[in-house]
C-alpha positions in Angstrom: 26.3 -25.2 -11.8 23.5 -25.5 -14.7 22.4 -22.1 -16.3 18.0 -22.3 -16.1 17.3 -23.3 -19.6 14.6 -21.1 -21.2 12.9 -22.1 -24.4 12.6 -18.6 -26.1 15.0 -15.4 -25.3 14.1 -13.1 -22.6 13.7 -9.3 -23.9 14.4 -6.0 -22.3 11.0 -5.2 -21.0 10.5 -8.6 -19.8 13.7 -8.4 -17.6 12.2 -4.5 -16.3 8.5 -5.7 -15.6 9.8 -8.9 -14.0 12.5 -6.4 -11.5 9.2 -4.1 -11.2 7.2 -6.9 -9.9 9.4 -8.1 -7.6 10.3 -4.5 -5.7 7.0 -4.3 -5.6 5.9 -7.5 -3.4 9.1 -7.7 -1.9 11.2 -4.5 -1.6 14.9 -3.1 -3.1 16.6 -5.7 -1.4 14.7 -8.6 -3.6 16.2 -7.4 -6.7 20.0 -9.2 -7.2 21.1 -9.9 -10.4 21.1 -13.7 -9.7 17.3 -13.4 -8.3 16.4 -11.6 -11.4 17.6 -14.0 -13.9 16.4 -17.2 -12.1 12.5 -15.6 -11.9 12.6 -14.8 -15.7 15.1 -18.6 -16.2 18.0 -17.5 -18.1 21.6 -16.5 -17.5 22.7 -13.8 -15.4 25.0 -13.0 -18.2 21.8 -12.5 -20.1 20.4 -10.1 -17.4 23.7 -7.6 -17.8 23.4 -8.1 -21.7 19.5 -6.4 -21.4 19.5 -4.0 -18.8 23.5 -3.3 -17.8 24.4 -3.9 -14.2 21.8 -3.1 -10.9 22.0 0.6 -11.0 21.2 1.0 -14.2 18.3 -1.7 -14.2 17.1 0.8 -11.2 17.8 3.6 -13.4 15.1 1.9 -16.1 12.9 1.1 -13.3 13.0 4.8 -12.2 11.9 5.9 -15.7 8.6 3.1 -15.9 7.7 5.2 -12.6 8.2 8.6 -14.2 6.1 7.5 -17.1 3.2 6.3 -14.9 3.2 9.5 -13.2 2.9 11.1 -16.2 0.2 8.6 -17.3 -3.0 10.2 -15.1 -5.3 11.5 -16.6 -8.3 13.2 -14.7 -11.9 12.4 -14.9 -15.3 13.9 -14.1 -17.6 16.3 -15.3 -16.7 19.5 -13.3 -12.9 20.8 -12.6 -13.6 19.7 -9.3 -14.2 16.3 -9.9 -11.4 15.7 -12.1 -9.3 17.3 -9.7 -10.4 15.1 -6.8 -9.8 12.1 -9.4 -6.2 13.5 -10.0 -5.4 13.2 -5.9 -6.8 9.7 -5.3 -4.7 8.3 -8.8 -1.5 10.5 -7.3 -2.1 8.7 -3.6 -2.7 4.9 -5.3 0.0 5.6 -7.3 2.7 6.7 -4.2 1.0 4.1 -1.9 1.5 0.8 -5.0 5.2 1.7 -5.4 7.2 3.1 -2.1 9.9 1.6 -3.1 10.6 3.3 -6.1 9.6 6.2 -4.8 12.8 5.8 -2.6 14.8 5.2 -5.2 13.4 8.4 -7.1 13.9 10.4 -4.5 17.6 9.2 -3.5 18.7 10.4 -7.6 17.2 13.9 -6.8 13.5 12.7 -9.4 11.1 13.8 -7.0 10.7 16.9 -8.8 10.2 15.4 -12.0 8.2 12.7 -10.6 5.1 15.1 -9.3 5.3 17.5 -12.0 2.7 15.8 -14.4 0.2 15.9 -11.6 1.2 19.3 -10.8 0.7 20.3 -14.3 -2.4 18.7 -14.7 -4.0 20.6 -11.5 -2.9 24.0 -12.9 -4.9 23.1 -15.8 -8.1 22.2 -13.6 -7.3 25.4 -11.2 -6.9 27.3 -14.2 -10.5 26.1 -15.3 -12.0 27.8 -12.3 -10.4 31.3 -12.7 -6.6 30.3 -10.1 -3.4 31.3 -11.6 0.0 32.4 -10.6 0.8 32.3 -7.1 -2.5 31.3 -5.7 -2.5 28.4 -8.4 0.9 27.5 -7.2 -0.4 27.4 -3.1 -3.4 25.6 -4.3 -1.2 22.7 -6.0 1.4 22.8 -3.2 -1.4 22.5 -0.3 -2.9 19.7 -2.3 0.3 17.7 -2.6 0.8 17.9 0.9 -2.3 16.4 1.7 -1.7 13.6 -0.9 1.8 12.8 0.6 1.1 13.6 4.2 -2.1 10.8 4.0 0.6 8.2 2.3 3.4 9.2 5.2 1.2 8.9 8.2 -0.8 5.3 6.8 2.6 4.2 6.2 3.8 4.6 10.0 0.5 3.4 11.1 1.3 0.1 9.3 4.5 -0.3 10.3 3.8 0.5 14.1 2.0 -2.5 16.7 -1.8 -3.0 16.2 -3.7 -0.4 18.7 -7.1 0.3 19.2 -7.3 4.5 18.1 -9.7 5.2 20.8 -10.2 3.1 24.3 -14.1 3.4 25.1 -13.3 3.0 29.1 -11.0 6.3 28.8 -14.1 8.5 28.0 -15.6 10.3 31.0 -18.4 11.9 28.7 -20.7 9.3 27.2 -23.7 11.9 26.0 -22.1 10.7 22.8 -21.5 6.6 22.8 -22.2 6.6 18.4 -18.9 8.7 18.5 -17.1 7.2 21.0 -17.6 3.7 19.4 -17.0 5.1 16.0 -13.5 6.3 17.3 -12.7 2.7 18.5 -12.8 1.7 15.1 -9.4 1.6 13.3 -8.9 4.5 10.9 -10.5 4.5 7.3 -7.8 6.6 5.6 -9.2 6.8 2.7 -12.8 8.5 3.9 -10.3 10.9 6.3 -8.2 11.7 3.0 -11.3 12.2 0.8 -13.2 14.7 3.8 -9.9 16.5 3.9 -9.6 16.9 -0.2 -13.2 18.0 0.0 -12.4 20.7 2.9 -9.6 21.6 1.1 -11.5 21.7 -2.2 -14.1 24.2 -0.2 -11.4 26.4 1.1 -8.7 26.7 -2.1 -11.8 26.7 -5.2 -14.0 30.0 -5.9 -17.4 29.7 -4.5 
């Protein structure tokens, strides 16, 4: 069999964006060694030669994950703002990659992988007079919220197509804007953003 012919060498963070891209619109089982080199049209002996065998290539795609994590950055005026700005980039960020958030999790990262957001929360809380253990329960209920939203939209997506609410089930109709409003499907990102801003109202000082 003919090796693809490629008309300049691949390099190392070619082979790891092009294994990144492919988790990511397709899942773990996508990446093979053989797949890998035929997307980016070289050898597969060139693949090994780059990155080493498939664990390791995961190890490397592990570490671009970590990095992004590490890579937000809050925005906004007041440390309630940027705190708000740190959830919604630490939900994109677990929604755009699941994948590798498997994988993270599975080598024991998870830790590792939500401590730059942790961190920069205690430096927001610590703006508004939290430290310590209150700090600590403030970042902890916040996560939850974050991963909780990501968890439940997931199962939602993965489960048949329902309408939430059936209108006919409702024996009280004094209220038919709400009863129509819960036969839409679910906006989960305004029910994520009303519970950061509850949340925000019960864990910030007045």
């Amino acid at each position: 069999m003919t090796e693809p012919a490629r008309a300049q060498p691949v390099s190392r963070d070619e082979v790891v964006e092009t294994a990144l891209r492919l988790v990511e619109e397709h899942d773990l089982s996508a990446l093979t060694m053989r797949r890998l080199a035929a997307e980016l049209g070289v050898a597969v002996t060139s693949i090994y030669w780059h990155v080493g065998n498939r664990d390791a290539l995961l190890d490397l795609l592990v570490e671009r994950l970590l990095a992004d994590m590490g890579g937000v950055r809050p925005s906004g005026r007041t440390p309630r703002a940027r705190i708000a700005s740190l959830l919604r980039q630490w939900r994109q960020r677990l929604w755009d990659r699941p994948h590798l958030i498997a994988v993270a999790h599975e080598r024991g990262l998870t830790g590792a992988m939500f401590q730059p957001v942790q961190a920069a929360l205690a430096r927001e809380l610590a703006a508004v007079g939290l430290h310590g253990e209150a700090a600590a329960l403030a970042v902890r209920t916040l996560q939850v919220q974050v991963t909780a939203s990501i968890v439940l939209q997931r199962a939602a997506r993965r489960g048949p197509a329902t309408t939430p609410t059936d209108p006919s089930a409702w024996q009280d109709r004094t209220d038919p804007e709400l009863v129509a409003a819960l036969s839409e499907p679910l906006d989960y990102d305004a029910v994520f953003t009303l519970g950061v801003e509850a949340l925000l109202d019960k864990l910030l000082p007045a």
